[in-house]
C-alpha positions, 0 to 999 in steps of 0.5 A: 055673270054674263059670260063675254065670250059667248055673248061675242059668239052670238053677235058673230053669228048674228052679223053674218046673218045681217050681211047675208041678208044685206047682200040678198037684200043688194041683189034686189035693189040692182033688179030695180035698178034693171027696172029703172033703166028700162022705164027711165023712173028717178032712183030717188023716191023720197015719200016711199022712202020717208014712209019705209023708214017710218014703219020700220021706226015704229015696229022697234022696241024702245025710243033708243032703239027707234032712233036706230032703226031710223038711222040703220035703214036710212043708211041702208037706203042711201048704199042701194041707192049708190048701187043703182046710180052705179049701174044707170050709169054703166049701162050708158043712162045720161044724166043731165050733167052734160052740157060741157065740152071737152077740148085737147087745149084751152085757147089761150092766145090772141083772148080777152083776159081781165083782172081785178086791180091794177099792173103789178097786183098778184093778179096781174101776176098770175095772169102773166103765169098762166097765159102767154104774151099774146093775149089782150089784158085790161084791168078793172076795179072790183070782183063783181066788175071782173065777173060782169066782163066775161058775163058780157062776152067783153072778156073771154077770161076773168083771174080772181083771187079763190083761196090763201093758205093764211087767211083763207078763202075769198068769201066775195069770189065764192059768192060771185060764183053762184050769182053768175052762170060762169065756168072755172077752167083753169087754176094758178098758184102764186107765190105771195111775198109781200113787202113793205113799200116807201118812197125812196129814202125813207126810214121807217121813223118816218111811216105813220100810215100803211095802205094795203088789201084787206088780206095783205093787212091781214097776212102781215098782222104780227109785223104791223102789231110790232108798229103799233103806232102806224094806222093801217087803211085797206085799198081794193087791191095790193098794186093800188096802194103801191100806186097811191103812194107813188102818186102822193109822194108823202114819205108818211105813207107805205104799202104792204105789196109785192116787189114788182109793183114797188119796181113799176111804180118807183118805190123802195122795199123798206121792209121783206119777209113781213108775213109770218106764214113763209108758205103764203101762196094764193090760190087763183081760179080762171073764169069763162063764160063757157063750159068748155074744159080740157080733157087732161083736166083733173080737178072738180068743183061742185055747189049744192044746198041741203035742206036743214035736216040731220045727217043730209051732209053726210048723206051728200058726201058719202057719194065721193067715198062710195065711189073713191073720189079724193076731197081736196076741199069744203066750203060752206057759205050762208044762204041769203033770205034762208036763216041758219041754211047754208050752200056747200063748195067742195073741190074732188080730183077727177075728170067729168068723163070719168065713171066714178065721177058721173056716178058721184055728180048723179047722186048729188044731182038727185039729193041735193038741192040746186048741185051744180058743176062749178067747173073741171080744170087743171091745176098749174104750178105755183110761180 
């Protein structure tokens, strides 16, 4: 029988030769890398690295093996990469992430700021949050609407709706982002207390239909399925439903939307806590048509596609690990015209300024394909 202890006492003895040539084996890739900074040659070299791990593939013994091989000097490969990106930058070797500003405050007086939906919309709302007084808001009918506006230089903010912690994201918004060269500079939370609104006097007995966002229908399913007999109608925005019922006056129809708008437009609350998520929370994202971010700024958001290979989204996120970057969120989103190919969102805490950062965004700039820096920004508190 094979004794145990002994075959240990030989792994042992054969990783610690493993890591001494991995660590010889380091000491070269950073004489590359010196290389590399003086001669300005890319990190990534993906023929002679295909071919590199082709070679050693087919010098293993046994298809189990074979897939082995692959897999160790593929990883191997992606650490002394890592490595080099490291030292260009800490020898001061730009990348072409650079196209930004960095500001002590964001002006936010005396602007143009638009927002999707009507007054008393969650928008609205998180609009009023974050910005002062003084500022000249409008609203206008759809996402894309919003996005066109700061596009133009009509406005120099647009609020938009990213992110609810009961339905998720706002796929509409996520797409917006890649088809428009804009810029998220600011984040505000809100608190989402949705209620169901009527024409003053009217009893429940009386509601056949209700009218609301998509959303808001959805995050208040468990009480609408309790009126299995009311027909529910999606509007563009939670503060339109409430306008409408305040215009049609039919005690037939109710709206699921917030207090405020039910006060703006002279409706009665019917019903109060109605979504069965009591931490409801929207997440919304201010736009620019600027790269231009506050230095206390603590939060990235990046987008990039991948080719449709094994082990490459590993590959893209093992750069925030190497460099110690906190995660805070992944998204992916299909690819048009590209089947089965997807285009990936990930929000990380850090400032674009930051060495890890640079680090980070170098390698994802160098493997992935079309990475770009969706913004850098501060979080505010929920209201």
């Amino acid at each position: 029988m094979t004794d145990l202890q002994e075959c240990r006492k030989e792994i042992d003895i054969i990783d610690k030769e493993i890591l001494r040539l991995f660590e010889k084996r380091m000491k070269v890739c950073e004489n590359v890398a010196e290389y590399k900074i003086h001669t300005g040659k890319k990190v990534l070299d993906p023929k002679r690295e295909q071919d590199k791990i082709t070679v050693l593939k087919d010098s293993a013994h046994g298809e189990f093996n074979e897939l082995g091989a692959q897999e160790l000097f593929q990883q191997i490969m992606a650490i002394s990469r890592k490595r080099q990106y490291q030292l260009l930058t800490k020898n001061g070797v730009e990348n072409d992430i650079k196209d930004y500003k960095m500001v002590d405050a964001l002006p936010l007086t005396g602007v143009n700021v638009v927002f999707q939906g009507v007054e008393g919309a969650y928008s609205y709302a998180a609009m009023r949050a974050y910005f002062s007084d003084a500022i000249n808001s409008y609203h206008v009918k759809t996402f894309r609407d919003a996005m066109e506006e700061v596009a133009s230089g009509k406005a120099d903010y647009a609020v938009l709706p990213i992110e609810n912690s009961t339905e998720g994201i706002v796929t509409d918004i996520y797409d917006l982002l890649t088809e428009y060269q804009l810029y998220i500079v600011g984040e505000q939370g809100m608190k989402v207390e949705h209620v169901l609104l009527g024409i003053p006097g009217t009893s429940l007995e009386e509601i056949k239909t209700v009218y609301s966002h998509p959303q808001a229908l959805a995050q208040c399913k468990k009480y609408l399925e309790s009126h299995s007999d009311w027909k529910t109608v999606k509007t563009e925005n939670t503060a339109g439903a409430a306008k409408k019922i305040h215009e049609e006056l039919d005690r037939t129809q109710a709206a699921i939307a917030s207090r405020a708008a039910g006060e703006l437009y002279g409706l009665s609350v019917m019903a109060e806590n109605i979504c069965y998520n009591e931490e409801n929370v929207t997440r919304f994202i201010i736009v620019s048509a600027h790269p231009v971010y506050e230095k206390s700024a603590a939060k990235i958001s990046v987008s990039f596609e991948l080719p449709h290979e094994s082990g490459t989204l590993y590959h893209m996120l093992s750069h925030f690990i190497y460099n110690g970057l906190s995660m805070t969120k992944i998204e992916s989103r299909p690819i048009t015209g590209k089947k089965w190919e997807y285009r990936f969102f990930v929000d990380f805490e850090g400032n674009l300024e930051e060495p890890a950062v640079k680090n980070a965004l170098r390698g994802l700039e160098a493997e992935a394909n079309r990475m770009r820096v969706l913004g850098n920004y501060g979080q505010q508190e929920e209201e």
